[in-house]
C-alpha positions in Angstrom: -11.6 -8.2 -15.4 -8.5 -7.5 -17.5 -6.4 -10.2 -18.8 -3.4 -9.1 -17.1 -5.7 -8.9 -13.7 -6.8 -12.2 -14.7 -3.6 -13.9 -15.2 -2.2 -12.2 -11.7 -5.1 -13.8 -10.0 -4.7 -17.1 -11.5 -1.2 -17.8 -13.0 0.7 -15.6 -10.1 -1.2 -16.1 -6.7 0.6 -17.3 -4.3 -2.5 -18.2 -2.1 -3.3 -20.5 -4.4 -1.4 -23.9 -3.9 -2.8 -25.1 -7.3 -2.1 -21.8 -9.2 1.1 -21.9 -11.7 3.4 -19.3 -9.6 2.7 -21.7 -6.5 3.4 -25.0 -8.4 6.9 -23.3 -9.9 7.8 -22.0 -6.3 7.7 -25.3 -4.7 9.9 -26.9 -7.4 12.2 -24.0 -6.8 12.3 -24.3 -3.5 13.9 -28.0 -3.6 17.3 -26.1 -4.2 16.9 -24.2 -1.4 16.3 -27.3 1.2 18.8 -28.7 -0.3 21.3 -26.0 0.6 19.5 -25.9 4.2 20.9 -29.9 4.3 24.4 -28.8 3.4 24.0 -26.3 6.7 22.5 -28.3 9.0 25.7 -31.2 8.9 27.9 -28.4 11.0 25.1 -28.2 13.2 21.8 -29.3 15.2 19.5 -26.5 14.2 19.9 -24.7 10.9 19.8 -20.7 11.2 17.9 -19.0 8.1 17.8 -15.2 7.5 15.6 -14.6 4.9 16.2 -11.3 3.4 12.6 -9.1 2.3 10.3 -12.2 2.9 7.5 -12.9 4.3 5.7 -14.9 7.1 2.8 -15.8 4.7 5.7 -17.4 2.0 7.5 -19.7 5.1 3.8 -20.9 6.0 3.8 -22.0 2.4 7.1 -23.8 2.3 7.8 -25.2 5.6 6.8 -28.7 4.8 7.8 -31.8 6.0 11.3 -31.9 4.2 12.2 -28.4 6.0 10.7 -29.3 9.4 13.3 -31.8 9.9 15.9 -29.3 10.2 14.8 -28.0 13.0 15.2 -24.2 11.2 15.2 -21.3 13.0 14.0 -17.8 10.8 15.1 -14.7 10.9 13.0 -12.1 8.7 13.9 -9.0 7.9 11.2 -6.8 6.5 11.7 -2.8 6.2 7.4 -2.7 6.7 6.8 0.0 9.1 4.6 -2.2 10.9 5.6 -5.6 10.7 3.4 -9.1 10.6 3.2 -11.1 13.4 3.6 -14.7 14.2 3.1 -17.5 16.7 5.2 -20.0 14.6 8.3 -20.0 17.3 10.5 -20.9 15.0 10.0 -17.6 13.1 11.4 -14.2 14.4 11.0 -10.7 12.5 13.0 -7.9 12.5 12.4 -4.8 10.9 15.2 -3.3 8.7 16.4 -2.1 5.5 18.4 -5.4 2.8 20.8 -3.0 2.1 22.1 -2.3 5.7 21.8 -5.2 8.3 24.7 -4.1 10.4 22.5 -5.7 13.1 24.1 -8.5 12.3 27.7 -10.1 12.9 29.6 -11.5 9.8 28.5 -15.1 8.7 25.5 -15.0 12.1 23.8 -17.3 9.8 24.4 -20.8 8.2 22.0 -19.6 4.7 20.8 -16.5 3.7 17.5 -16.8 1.6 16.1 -13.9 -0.5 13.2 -14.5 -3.1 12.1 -11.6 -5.3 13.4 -8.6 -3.5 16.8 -7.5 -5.2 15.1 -6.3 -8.0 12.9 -3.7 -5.8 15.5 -2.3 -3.3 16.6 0.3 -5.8 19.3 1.4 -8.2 22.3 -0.3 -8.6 24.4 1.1 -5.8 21.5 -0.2 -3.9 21.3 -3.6 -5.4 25.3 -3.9 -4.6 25.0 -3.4 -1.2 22.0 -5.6 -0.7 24.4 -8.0 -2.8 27.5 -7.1 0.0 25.3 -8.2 3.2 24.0 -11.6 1.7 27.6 -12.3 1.0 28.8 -11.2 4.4 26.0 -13.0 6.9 26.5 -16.1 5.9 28.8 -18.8 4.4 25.7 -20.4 1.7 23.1 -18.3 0.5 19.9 -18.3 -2.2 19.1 -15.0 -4.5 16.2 -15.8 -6.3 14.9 -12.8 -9.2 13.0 -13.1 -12.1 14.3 -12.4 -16.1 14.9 -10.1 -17.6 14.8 -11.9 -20.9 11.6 -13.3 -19.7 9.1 -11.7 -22.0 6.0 -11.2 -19.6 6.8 -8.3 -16.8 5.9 -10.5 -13.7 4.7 -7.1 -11.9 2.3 -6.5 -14.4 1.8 -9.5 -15.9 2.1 -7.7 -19.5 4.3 -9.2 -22.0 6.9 -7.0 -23.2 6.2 -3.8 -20.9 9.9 -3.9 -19.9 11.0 -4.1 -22.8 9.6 -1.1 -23.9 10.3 2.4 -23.8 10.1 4.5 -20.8 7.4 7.0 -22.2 5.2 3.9 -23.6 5.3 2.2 -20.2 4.6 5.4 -18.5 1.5 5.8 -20.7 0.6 2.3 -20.3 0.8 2.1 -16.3 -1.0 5.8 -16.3 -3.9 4.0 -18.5 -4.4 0.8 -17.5 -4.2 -1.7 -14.1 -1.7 -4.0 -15.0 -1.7 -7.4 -13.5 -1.3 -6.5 -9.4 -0.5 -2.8 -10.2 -3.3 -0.3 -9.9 -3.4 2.2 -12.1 -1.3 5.0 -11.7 -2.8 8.2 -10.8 0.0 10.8 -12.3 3.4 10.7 -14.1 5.3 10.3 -10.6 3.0 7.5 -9.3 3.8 6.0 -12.5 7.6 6.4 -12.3 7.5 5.0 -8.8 5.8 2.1 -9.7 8.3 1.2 -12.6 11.7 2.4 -11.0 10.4 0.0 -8.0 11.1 -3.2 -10.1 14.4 -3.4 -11.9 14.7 -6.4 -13.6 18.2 -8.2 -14.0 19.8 -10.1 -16.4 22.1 -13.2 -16.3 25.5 -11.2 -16.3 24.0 -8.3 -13.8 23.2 -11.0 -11.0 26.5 -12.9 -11.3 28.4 -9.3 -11.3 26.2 -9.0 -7.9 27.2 -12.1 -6.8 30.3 -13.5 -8.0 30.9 -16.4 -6.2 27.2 -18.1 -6.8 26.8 -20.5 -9.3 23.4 -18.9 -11.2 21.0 -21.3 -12.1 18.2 -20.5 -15.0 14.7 -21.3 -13.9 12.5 -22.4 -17.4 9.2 -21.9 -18.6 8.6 -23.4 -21.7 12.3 -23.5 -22.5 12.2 -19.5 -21.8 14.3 -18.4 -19.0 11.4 -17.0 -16.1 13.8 -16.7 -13.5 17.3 -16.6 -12.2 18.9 -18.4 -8.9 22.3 -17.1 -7.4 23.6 -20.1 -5.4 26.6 -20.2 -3.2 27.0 -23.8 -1.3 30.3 -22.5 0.5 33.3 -20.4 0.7 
């Protein structure tokens, strides 16, 4: 097994409660609940629309602390086929991040989207992924890793976004890299690095101008970034 392999099974699985990625999400995922409180004063239940997620990441998280909220979860996957569930407080929808005209202006009381803004695609796309959570509802959570974090999180591989296109190219077209096979041609390859643009500090507060961005730390390195809006 390759060290990048390695540290994707151990350091970044999410099935793992005990692994490092798990450990970081929960502490993460106190900001979160405590934007879910703020909501749930205007109201009895507190209506979530979580943006890209997954049921398997809301088994992992609704605790205790979140239970009490009585939440009610909206999901909205664009899988062709999406999961299902028998947790009745969990509905999913399938749709596209960028376009959720399903949906009535501020439907929700949060909007929660973890790791997705930097797949949906260039930065038109990322804009009007950006425009919805703003528009659904009045407090939302944007959670994507660093840029200026110097492992790629995808890969696992320090520095391979910081390199140039051609050497990542090569390097994805050589090796598996963390949870990405490897790449079979030059357009497999470009798919699989155009499908995860990081962002920096000043791209996800031009995305989201009225959050408040928090810096998530590793080792006094900035892993992660958190766009936070509490209220209009």
């Amino acid at each position: 097994m390759s060290l990048t392999k390695w540290a994707a099974s151990r350091l970044a699985n999410y099935d793992d409660p005990a692994s490092f990625a798990s450990r970081l999400r929960r502490a993460r995922f106190g900001r979160f609940v405590a934007l879910a409180r703020q909501a749930a004063r205007s109201g009895e239940r507190v209506s979530i629309l979580d943006v890209g997620g997954t049921v398997r990441y809301w088994a992992q998280v609704l605790d205790d602390s979140m239970r009490s909220l009585q939440p009610v979860i909206t999901i909205v996957t664009p899988e062709a086929t999406p999961a299902v569930t028998n947790d009745p407080r969990i509905r999913i929808v399938r749709g596209d991040g960028c376009d959720l005209a399903m949906f009535r202006d501020r439907e929700f009381d949060v909007v929660h989207s973890n790791s997705v803004v930097e797949h949906v695609g260039d930065w038109a796309r990322m804009q009007r992924f950006a425009a919805e959570i703003r528009r659904l509802a009045p407090r939302y959570y944007v959670q994507t890793p660093n840029f200026w974090f110097p492992v790629e999180p995808h890969s696992m591989t320090p520095f391979l976004h910081w390199m140039p296109l051609p050497w990542r190219l090569s390097l994805v077209q050589r090796y598996a890299l963390g949870n990405w096979r490897r790449a079979g041609d030059v357009s497999e390859a470009m798919a699989r690095i155009e499908g995860a643009r990081l962002l920096d500090r000043r791209m996800l507060q031009s995305l989201f101008p009225d959050a408040v961005i928090a810096v998530e730390r590793f080792a006094l390195l900035p892993k992660s970034l958190i766009a936070v809006r509490e209220s209009e």
